[in-house]
VOPAGU-2260 file (C-alpha; in pm, 1 decimal, decimal comma):
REM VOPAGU-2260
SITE   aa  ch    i         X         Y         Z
SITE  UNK   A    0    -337,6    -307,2    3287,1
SITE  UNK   A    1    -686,3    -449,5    3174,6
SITE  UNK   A    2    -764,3    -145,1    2955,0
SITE  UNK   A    3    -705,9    -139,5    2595,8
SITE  UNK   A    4    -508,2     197,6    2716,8
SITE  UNK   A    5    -290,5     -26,2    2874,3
SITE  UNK   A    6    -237,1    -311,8    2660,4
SITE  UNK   A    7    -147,3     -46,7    2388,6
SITE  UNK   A    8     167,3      25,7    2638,5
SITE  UNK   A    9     245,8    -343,9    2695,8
SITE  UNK   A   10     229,0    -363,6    2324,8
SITE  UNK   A   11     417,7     -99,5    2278,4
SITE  UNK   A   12     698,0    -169,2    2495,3
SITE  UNK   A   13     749,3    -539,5    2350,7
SITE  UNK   A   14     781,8    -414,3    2003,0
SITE  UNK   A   15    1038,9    -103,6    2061,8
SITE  UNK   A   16    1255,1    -455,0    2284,8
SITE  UNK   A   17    1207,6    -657,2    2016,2
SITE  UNK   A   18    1325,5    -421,4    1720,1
SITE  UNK   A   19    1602,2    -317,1    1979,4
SITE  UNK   A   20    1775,8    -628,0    2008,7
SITE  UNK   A   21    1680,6    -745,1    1625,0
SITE  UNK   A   22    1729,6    -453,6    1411,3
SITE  UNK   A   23    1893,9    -163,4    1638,7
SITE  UNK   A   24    2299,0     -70,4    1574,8
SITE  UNK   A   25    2349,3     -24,4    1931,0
SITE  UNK   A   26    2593,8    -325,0    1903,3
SITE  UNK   A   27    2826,6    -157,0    1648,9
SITE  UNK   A   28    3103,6      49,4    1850,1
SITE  UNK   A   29    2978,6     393,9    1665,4
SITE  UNK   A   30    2639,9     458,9    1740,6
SITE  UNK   A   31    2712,8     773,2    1870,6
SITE  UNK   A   32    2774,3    1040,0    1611,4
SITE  UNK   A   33    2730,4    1383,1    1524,2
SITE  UNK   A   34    2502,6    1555,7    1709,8
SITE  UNK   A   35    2440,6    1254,0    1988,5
SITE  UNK   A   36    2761,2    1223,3    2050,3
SITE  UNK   A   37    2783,4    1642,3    2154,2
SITE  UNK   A   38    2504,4    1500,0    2397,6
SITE  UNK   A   39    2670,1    1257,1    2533,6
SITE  UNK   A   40    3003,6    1368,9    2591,5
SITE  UNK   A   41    2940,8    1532,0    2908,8
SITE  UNK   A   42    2916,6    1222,1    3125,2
SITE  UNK   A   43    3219,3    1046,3    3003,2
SITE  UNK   A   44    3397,3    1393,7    3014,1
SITE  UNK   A   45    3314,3    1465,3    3407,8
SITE  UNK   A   46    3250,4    1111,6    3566,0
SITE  UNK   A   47    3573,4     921,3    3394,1
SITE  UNK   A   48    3794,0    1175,4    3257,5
SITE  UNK   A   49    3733,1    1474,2    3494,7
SITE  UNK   A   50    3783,0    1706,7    3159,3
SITE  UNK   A   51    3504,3    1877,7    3114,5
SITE  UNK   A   52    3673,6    2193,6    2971,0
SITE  UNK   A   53    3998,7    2068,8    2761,7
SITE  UNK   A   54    3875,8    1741,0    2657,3
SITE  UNK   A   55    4260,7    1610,9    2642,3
SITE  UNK   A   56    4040,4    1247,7    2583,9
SITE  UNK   A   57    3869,0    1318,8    2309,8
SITE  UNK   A   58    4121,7    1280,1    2009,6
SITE  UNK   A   59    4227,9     909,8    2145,4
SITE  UNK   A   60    3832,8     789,3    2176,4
SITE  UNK   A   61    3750,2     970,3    1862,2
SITE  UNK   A   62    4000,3     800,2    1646,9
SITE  UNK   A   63    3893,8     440,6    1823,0
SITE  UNK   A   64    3550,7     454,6    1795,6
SITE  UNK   A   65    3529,1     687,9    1468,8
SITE  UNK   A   66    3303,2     930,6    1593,3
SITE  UNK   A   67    3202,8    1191,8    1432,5
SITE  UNK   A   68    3225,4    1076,6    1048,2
SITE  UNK   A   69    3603,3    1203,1    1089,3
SITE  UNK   A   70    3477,3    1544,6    1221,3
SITE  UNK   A   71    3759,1    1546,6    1573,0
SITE  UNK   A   72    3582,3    1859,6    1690,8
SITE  UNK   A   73    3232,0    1856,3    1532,9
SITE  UNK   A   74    2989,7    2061,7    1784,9
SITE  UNK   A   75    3281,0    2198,3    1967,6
SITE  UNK   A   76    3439,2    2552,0    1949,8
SITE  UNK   A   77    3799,6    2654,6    2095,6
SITE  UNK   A   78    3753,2    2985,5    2330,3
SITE  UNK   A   79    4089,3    3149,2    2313,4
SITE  UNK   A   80    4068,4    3342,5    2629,3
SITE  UNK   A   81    3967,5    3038,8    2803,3
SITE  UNK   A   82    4206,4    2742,0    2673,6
SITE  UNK   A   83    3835,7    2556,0    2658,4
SITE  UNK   A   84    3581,0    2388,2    2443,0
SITE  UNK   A   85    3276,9    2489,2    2451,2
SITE  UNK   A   86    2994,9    2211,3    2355,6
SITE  UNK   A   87    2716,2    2365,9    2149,6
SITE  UNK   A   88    2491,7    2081,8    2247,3
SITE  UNK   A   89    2298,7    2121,0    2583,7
SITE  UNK   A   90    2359,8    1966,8    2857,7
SITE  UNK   A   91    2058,0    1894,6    3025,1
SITE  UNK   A   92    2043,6    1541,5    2796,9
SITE  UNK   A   93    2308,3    1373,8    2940,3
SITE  UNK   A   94    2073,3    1333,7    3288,1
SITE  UNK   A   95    1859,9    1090,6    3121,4
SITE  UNK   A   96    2088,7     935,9    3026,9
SITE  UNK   A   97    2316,0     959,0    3340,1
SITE  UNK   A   98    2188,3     650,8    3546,1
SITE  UNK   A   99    2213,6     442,0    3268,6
SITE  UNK   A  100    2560,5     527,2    3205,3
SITE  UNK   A  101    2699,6     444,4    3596,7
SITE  UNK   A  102    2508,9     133,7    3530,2
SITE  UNK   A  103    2717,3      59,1    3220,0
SITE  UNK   A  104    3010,4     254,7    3437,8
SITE  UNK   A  105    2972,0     -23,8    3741,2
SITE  UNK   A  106    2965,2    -303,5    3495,1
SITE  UNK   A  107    3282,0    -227,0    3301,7
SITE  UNK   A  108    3465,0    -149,1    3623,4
SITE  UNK   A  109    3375,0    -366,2    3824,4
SITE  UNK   A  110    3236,4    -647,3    3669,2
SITE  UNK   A  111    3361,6    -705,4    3332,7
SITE  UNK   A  112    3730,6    -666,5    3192,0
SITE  UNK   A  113    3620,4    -709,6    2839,1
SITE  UNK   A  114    3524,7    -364,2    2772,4
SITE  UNK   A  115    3734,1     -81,1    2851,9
SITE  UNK   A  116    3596,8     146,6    3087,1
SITE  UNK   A  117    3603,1     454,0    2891,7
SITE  UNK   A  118    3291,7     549,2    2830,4
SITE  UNK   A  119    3266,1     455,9    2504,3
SITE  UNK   A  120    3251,1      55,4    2469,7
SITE  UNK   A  121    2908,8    -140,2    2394,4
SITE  UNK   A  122    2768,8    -152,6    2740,4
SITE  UNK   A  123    2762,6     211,9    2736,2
SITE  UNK   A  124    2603,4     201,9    2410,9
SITE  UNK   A  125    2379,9     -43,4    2532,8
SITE  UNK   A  126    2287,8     175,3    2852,9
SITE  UNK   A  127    2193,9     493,5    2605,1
SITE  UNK   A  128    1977,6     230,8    2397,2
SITE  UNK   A  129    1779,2     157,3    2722,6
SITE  UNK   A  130    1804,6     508,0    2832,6
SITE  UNK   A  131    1561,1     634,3    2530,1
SITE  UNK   A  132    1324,7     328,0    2551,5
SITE  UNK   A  133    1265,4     399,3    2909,2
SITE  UNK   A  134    1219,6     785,2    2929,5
SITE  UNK   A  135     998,8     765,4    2619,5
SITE  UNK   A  136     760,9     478,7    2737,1
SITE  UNK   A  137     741,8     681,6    3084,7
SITE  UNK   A  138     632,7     968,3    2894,2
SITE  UNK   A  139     360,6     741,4    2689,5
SITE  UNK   A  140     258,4     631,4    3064,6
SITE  UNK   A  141     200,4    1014,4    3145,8
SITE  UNK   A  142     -13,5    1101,4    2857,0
SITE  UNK   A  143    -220,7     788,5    2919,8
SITE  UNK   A  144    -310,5     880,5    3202,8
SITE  UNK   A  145    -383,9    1235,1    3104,7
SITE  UNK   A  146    -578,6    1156,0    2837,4
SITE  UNK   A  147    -816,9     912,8    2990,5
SITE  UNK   A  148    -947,8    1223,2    3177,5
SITE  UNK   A  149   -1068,5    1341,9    2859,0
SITE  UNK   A  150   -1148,0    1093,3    2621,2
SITE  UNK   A  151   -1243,7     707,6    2608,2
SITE  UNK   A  152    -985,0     422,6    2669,6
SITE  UNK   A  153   -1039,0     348,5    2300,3
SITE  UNK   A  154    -902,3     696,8    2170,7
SITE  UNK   A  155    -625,8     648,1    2450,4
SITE  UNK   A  156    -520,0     339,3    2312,3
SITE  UNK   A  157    -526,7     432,2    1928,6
SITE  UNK   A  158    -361,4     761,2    2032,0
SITE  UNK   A  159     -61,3     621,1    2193,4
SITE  UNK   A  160      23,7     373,9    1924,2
SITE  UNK   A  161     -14,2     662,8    1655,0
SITE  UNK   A  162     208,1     873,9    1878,2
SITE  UNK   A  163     475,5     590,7    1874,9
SITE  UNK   A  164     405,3     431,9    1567,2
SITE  UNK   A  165     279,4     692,2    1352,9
SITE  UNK   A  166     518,4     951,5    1424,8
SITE  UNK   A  167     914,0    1066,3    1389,7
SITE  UNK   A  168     937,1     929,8    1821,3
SITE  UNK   A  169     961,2     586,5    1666,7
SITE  UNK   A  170    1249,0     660,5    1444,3
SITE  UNK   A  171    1432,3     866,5    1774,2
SITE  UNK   A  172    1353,1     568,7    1982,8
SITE  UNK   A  173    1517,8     330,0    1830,1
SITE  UNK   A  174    1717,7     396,3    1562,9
SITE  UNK   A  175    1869,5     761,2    1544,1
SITE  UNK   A  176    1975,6     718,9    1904,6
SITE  UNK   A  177    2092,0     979,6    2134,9
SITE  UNK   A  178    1900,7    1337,9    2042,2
SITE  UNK   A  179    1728,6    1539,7    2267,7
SITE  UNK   A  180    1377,4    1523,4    2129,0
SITE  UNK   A  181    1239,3    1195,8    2283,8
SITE  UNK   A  182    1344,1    1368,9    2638,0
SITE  UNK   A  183    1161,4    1661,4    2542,5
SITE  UNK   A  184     877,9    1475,2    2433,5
SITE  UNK   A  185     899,5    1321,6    2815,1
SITE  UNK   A  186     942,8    1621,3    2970,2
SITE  UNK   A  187     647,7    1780,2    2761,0
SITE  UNK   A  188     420,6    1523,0    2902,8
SITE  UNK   A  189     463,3    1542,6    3206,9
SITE  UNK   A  190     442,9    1894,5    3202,8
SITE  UNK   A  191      57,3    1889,6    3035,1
SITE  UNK   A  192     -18,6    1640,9    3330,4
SITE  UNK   A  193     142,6    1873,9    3660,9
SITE  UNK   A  194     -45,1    2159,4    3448,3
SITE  UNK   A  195    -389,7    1968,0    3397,5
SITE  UNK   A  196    -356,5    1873,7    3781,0
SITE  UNK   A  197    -270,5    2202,1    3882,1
SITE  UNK   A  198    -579,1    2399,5    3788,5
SITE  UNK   A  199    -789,6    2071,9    3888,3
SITE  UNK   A  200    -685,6    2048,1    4243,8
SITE  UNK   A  201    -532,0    2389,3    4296,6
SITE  UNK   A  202    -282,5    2225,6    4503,7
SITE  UNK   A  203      82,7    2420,7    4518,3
SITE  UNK   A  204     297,8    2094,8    4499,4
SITE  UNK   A  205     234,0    2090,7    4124,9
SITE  UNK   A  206     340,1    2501,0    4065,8
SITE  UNK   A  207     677,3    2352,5    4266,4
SITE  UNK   A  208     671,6    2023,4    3989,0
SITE  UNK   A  209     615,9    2276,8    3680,2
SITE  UNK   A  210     879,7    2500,2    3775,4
SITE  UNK   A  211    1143,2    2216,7    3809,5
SITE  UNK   A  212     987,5    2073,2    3473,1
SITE  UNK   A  213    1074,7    2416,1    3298,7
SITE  UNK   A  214    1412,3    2425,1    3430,4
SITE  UNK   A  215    1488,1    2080,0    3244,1
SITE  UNK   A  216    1313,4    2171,9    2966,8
SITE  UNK   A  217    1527,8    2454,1    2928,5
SITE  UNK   A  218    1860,0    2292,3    2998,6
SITE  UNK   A  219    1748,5    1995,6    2731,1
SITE  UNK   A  220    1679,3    2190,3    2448,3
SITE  UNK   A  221    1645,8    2605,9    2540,3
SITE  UNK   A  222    1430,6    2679,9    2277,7
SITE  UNK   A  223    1157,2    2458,2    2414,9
SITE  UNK   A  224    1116,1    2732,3    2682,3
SITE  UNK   A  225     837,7    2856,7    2479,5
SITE  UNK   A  226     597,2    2532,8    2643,1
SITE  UNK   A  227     575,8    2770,2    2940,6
SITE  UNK   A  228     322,3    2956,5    2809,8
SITE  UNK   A  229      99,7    2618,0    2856,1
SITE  UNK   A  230      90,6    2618,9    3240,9
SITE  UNK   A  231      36,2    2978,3    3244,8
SITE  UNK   A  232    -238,4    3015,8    3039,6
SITE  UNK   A  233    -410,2    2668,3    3058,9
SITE  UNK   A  234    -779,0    2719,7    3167,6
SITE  UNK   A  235    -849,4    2759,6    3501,1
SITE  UNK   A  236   -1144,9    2559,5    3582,4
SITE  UNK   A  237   -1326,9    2787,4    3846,3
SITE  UNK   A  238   -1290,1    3073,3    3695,0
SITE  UNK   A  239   -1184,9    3165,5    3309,9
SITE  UNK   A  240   -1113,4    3563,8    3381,7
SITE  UNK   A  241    -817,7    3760,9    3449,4
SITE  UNK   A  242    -863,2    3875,1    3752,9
SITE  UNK   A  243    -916,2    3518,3    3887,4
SITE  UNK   A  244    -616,1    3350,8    3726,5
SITE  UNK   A  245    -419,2    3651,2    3887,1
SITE  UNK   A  246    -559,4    3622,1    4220,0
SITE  UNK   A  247    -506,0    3215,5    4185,1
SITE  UNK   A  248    -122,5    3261,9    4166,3
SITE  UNK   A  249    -114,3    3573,0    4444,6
SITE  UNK   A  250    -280,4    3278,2    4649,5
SITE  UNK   A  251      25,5    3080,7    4587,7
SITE  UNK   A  252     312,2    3290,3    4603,1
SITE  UNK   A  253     534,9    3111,9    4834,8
SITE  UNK   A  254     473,1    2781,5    4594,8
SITE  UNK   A  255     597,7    3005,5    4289,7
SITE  UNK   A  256     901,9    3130,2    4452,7
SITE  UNK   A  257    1019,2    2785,3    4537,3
SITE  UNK   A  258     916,8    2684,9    4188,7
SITE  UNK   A  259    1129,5    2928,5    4073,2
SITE  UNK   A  260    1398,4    2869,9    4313,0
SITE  UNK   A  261    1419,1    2481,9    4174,6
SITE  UNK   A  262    1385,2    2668,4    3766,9
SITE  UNK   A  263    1742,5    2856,5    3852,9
SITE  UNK   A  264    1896,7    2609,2    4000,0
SITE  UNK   A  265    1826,6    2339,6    3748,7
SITE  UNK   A  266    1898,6    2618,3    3501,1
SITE  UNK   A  267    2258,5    2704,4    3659,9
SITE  UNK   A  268    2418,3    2358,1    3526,4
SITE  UNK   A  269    2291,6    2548,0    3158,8
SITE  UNK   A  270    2458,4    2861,3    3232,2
SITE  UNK   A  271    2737,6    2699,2    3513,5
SITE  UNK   A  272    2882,6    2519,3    3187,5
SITE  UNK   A  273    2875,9    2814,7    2924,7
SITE  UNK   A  274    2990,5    3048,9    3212,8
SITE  UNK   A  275    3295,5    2776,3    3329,3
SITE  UNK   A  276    3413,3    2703,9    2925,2
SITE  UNK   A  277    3330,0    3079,6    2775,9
SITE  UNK   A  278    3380,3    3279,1    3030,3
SITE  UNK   A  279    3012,9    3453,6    3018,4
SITE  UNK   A  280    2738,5    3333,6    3180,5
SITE  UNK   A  281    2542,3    3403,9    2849,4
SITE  UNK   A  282    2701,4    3241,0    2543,8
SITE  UNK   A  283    2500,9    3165,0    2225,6
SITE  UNK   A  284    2683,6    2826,0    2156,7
SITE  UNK   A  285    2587,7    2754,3    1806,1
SITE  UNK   A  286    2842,4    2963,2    1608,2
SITE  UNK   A  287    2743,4    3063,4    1297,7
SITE  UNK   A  288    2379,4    2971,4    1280,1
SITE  UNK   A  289    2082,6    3174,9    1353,0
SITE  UNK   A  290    1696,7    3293,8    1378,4
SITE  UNK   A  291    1580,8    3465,6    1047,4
SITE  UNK   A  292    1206,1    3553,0    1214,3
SITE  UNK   A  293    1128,3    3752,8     887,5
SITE  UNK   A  294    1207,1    3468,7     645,6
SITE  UNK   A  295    1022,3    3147,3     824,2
SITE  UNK   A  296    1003,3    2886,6     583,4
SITE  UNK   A  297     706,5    2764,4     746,7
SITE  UNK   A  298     527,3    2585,9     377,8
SITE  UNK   A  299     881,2    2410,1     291,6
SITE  UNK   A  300     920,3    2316,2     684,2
SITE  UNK   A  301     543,5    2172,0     645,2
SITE  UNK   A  302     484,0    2046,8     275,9
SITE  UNK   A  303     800,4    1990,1     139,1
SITE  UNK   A  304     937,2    1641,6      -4,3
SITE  UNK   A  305    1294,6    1706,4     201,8
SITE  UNK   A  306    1153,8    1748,0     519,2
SITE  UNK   A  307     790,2    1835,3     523,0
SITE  UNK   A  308     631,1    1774,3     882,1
SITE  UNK   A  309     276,6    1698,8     730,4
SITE  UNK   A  310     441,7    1455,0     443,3
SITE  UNK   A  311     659,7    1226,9     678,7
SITE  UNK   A  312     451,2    1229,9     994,1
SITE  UNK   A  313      93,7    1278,7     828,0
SITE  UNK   A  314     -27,0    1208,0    1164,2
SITE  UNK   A  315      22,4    1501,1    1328,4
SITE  UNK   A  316    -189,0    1731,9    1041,9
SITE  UNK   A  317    -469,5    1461,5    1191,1
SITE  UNK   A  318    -352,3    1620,6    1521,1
SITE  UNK   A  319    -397,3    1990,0    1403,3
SITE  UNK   A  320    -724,4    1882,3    1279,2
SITE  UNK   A  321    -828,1    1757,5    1521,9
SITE  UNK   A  322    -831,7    2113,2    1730,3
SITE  UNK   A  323   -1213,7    2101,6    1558,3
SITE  UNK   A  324   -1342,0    1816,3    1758,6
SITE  UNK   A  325   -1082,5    1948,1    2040,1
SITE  UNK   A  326   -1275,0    2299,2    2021,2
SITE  UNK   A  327   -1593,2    2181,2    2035,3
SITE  UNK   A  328   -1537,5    1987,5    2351,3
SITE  UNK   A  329   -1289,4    2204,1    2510,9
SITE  UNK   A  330   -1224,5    2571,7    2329,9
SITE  UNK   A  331   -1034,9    2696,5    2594,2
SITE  UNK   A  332    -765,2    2383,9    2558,8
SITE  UNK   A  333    -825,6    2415,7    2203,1
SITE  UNK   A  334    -712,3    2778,8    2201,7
SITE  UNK   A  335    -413,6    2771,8    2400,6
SITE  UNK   A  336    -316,7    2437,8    2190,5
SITE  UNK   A  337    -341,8    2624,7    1898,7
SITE  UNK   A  338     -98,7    2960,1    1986,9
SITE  UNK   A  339     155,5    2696,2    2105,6
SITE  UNK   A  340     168,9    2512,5    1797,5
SITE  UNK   A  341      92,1    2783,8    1579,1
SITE  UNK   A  342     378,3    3000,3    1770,8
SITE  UNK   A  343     608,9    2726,0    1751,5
SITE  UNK   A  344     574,9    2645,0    1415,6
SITE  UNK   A  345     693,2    2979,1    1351,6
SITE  UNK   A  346     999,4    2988,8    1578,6
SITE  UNK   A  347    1116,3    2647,7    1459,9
SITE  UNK   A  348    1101,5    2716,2    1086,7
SITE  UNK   A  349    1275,6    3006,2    1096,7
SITE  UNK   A  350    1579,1    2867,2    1227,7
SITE  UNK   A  351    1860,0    2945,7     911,5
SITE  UNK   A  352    1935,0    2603,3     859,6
SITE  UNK   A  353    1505,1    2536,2     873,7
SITE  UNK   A  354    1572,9    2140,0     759,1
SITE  UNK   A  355    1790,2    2050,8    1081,3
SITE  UNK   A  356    2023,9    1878,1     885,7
SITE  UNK   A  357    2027,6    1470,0     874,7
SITE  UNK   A  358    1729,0    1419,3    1007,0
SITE  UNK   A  359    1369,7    1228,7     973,4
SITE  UNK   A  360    1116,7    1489,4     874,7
SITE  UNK   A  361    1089,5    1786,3    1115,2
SITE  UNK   A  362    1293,4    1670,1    1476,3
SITE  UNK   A  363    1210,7    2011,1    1583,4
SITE  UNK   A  364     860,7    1918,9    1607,3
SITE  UNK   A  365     878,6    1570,1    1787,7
SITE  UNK   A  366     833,3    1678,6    2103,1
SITE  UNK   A  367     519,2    1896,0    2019,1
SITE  UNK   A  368     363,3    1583,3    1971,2
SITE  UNK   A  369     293,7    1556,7    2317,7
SITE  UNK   A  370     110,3    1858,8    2337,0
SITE  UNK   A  371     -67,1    1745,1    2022,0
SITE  UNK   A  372    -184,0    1423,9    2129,7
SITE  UNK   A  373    -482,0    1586,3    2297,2
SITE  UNK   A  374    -624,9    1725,7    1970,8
SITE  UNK   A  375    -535,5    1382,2    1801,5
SITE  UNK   A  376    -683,4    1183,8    2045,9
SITE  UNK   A  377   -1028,0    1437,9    1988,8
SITE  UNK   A  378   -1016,0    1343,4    1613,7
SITE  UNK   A  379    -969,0     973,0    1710,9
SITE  UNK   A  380   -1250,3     989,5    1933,9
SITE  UNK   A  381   -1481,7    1194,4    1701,7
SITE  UNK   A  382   -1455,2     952,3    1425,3
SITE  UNK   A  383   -1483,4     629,2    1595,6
SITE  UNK   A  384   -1797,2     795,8    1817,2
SITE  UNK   A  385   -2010,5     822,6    1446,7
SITE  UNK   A  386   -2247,0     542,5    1367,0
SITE  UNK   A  387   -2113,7     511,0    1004,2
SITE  UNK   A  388   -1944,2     199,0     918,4
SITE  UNK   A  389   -1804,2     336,7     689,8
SITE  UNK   A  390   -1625,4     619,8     807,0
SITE  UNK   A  391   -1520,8     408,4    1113,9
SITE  UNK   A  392   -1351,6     180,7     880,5
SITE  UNK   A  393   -1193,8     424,3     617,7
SITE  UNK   A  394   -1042,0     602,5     898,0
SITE  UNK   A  395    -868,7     296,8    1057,7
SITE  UNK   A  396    -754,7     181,7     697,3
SITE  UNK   A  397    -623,9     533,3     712,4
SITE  UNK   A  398    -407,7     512,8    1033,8
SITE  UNK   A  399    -311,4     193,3     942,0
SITE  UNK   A  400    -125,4     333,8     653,5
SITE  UNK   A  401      10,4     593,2     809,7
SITE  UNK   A  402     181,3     378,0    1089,4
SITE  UNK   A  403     316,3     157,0     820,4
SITE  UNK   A  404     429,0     421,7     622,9
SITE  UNK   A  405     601,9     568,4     896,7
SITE  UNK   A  406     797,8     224,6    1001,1
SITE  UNK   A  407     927,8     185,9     643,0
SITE  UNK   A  408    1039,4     462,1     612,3
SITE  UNK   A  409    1204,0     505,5     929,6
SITE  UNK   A  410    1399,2     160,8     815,4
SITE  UNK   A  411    1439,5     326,0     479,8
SITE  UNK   A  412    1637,7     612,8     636,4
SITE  UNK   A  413    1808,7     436,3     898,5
SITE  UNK   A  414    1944,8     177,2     657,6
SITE  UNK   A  415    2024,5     470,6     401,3
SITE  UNK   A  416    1741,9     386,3     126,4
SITE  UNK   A  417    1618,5     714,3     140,2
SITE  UNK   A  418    1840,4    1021,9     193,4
SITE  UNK   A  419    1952,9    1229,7     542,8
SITE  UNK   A  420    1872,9    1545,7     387,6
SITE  UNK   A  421    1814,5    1695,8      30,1
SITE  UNK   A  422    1546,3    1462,1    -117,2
SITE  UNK   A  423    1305,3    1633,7    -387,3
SITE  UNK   A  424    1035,9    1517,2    -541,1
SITE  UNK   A  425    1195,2    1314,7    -820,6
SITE  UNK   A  426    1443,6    1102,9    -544,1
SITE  UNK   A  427    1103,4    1055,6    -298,4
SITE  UNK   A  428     884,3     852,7    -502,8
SITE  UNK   A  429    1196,9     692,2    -692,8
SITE  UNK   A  430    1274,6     489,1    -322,4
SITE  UNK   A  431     926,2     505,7    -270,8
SITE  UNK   A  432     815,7     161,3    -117,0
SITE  UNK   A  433    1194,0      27,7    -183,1
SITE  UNK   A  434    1388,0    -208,0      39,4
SITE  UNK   A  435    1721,1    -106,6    -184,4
């Protein structure tokens, strides 16, 4: 990699090893918790216990490794007609996180006798670390090379280590291990790139890549469905009209239905599960929470000091601004950006508990950032095209704060300086800057 494009990945991937192995808790025996750990469970579940349903394990492995904050059946519900559990977490994370595990899996049984094989010990822990810094510096690979179709190597460069750096990924990457967002934020990517190569090359394969692509997207997180309206509606270079787009697909039928053939039966381990543990193939697993689409709280979800997306990752309101520069050299990208985010912006934020609990800024949101890094690398690109000093400079002083920013804080909450959930105004700036 000669480019600046691709040293920013080389330097990329030596910081996320070196904070790994210096200031990561993978090496404590409880780094999954909470939410990760409803994740996780499935592969220890099918591949050692063969319990997928009663979890008869669980108690033992939960009082060893104190999962859970003391929470036995956090993210789990009893189904009475069933005898089962039913895990409200999706499954579709656990296959990124699968090979890593038999790794871990091999080594503990085969290997070494010093950790217990039960899914649980440090090289398992140790194989989910590894898991997230791979998947997310694949999907930093994929937008590279999507957006060096658009813009310079310069903006590609700066745009990836804002997108790392900058942003609520770092924080997902390598300390608050084990949620679904960095996968999505994978998955994302490489969805813009099958899309963007789709309408340049017309070639079926990629309608048979984007339909397997929306099947894990859906089993990962199903809300994230929503990114489909991307490949359908991204601009068709050719022709920009109805009538072609439809005649595009009718030229391409046998592609779709095996693209949709691959989208149900990546979706069945989804509804396989809920159908095996409830009983019906549709089950909405999250008991007791819900979408309140009249009430969004779309300015707390944005501006607010407990979890405003513009406030802790300041980057990505560069990103929405950046749909100017975006529009003026691609409206029709800018336009179908813009519905996406604006759309799911709305559907996020009106989720009843609109905060998402313990979390750094809006998680929700992370994996939009892959969509947004087009826009964001347009603003990068505008700026540092001008002939003013000035501005050139201002701007990078700018970024630079923002990515520092961003890293302290992201210690600040991992090491408990600054609070999970419920800051205000008053407890913000008071650990403001603080170490303590």
């Amino acid at each position: 990699m000669k480019s600046k494009s691709g040293a920013s990945l080389l330097v990329i991937a030596a910081v996320l090893l070196y904070i790994t192995f210096n200031l990561c808790n993978w090496r404590t025996e409880n780094m999954i918790q909470m939410d990760s750990s409803g994740y996780y469970l499935y592969l220890p579940a099918t591949i050692i216990y063969q319990d997928l349903g009663k979890l008869k394990f669980y108690p033992q492995i939960h009082e060893k490794y104190h999962i859970n904050n003391g929470y036995p059946t956090y993210g789990l519900f009893a189904q009475p007609a069933s005898g089962l559990w039913v895990n409200k977490y999706a499954i579709g994370t656990c296959l990124f996180e699968l090979p890593f595990f038999l790794v871990a899996h091999f080594y503990c049984s085969t290997l070494d006798h010093e950790y217990p094989a039960d899914g649980y010990s440090r090289p398992y822990m140790a194989g989910v670390v590894f898991a997230y810094l791979f998947w997310v510096l694949v999907g930093l690979f994929v937008l590279r090379r999507l957006m060096a179709r658009y813009f310079s190597d310069t903006a590609t460069a700066i745009t990836l280590l804002l997108l790392m750096f900058g942003t609520n990924l770092y924080f997902y990457t390598v300390f608050n291990i084990g949620m679904s967002h960095p996968f999505s934020f994978t998955l994302f990517s490489f969805l813009m790139y099958h899309t963007d190569n789709l309408y340049r090359t017309g070639k079926s394969k990629y309608i048979v890549w984007i339909g397997a692509l929306l099947g894990l997207i859906l089993i990962v997180r199903p809300t994230n469905i929503l990114v489909a309206m991307i490949p359908l509606c991204w601009p068709y270079l050719s022709g920009k009209n109805l009538t072609e787009r439809l005649l595009f697909f009718r030229n391409r039928i046998p592609a779709i239905a095996i693209a949709a053939g691959f989208f149900a039966l990546i979706s069945l381990l989804l509804f396989g599960y809920l159908k095996y543990t409830s009983g019906n193939w549709l089950h909405f697993s999250y008991q007791g929470e819900y979408f309140d689409f009249l009430k969004p709280e779309i300015i707390k979800g944005l501006f607010s000091y407990r979890k405003g997306w513009f406030l802790y990752t300041p980057v990505a309101l560069l990103a929405v601004l950046g749909l100017i520069p975006l529009w003026q050299k691609n409206r029709h990208v800018a336009i179908i950006l813009f519905a996406y985010i604006t759309l799911n912006i709305y559907i996020v934020f009106s989720w009843c508990f609109w905060s998402y609990g313990g979390s750094f800024g809006c998680r929700a949101l992370l994996e939009s950032l892959a969509i947004m890094s087009l826009p964001l690398a347009a603003f990068v690109q505008f700026v540092f095209e001008r002939k003013s000093v000035l501005l050139k400079t201002t701007t990078a002083l700018v970024l630079a704060f923002f990515i520092t920013l961003n890293v302290f804080q992201s210690y600040q909450l991992a090491y408990d300086v600054i609070l999970w959930d419920l800051t205000d105004k008053d407890t913000y700036w008071r650990t403001f800057g603080k170490l303590k």
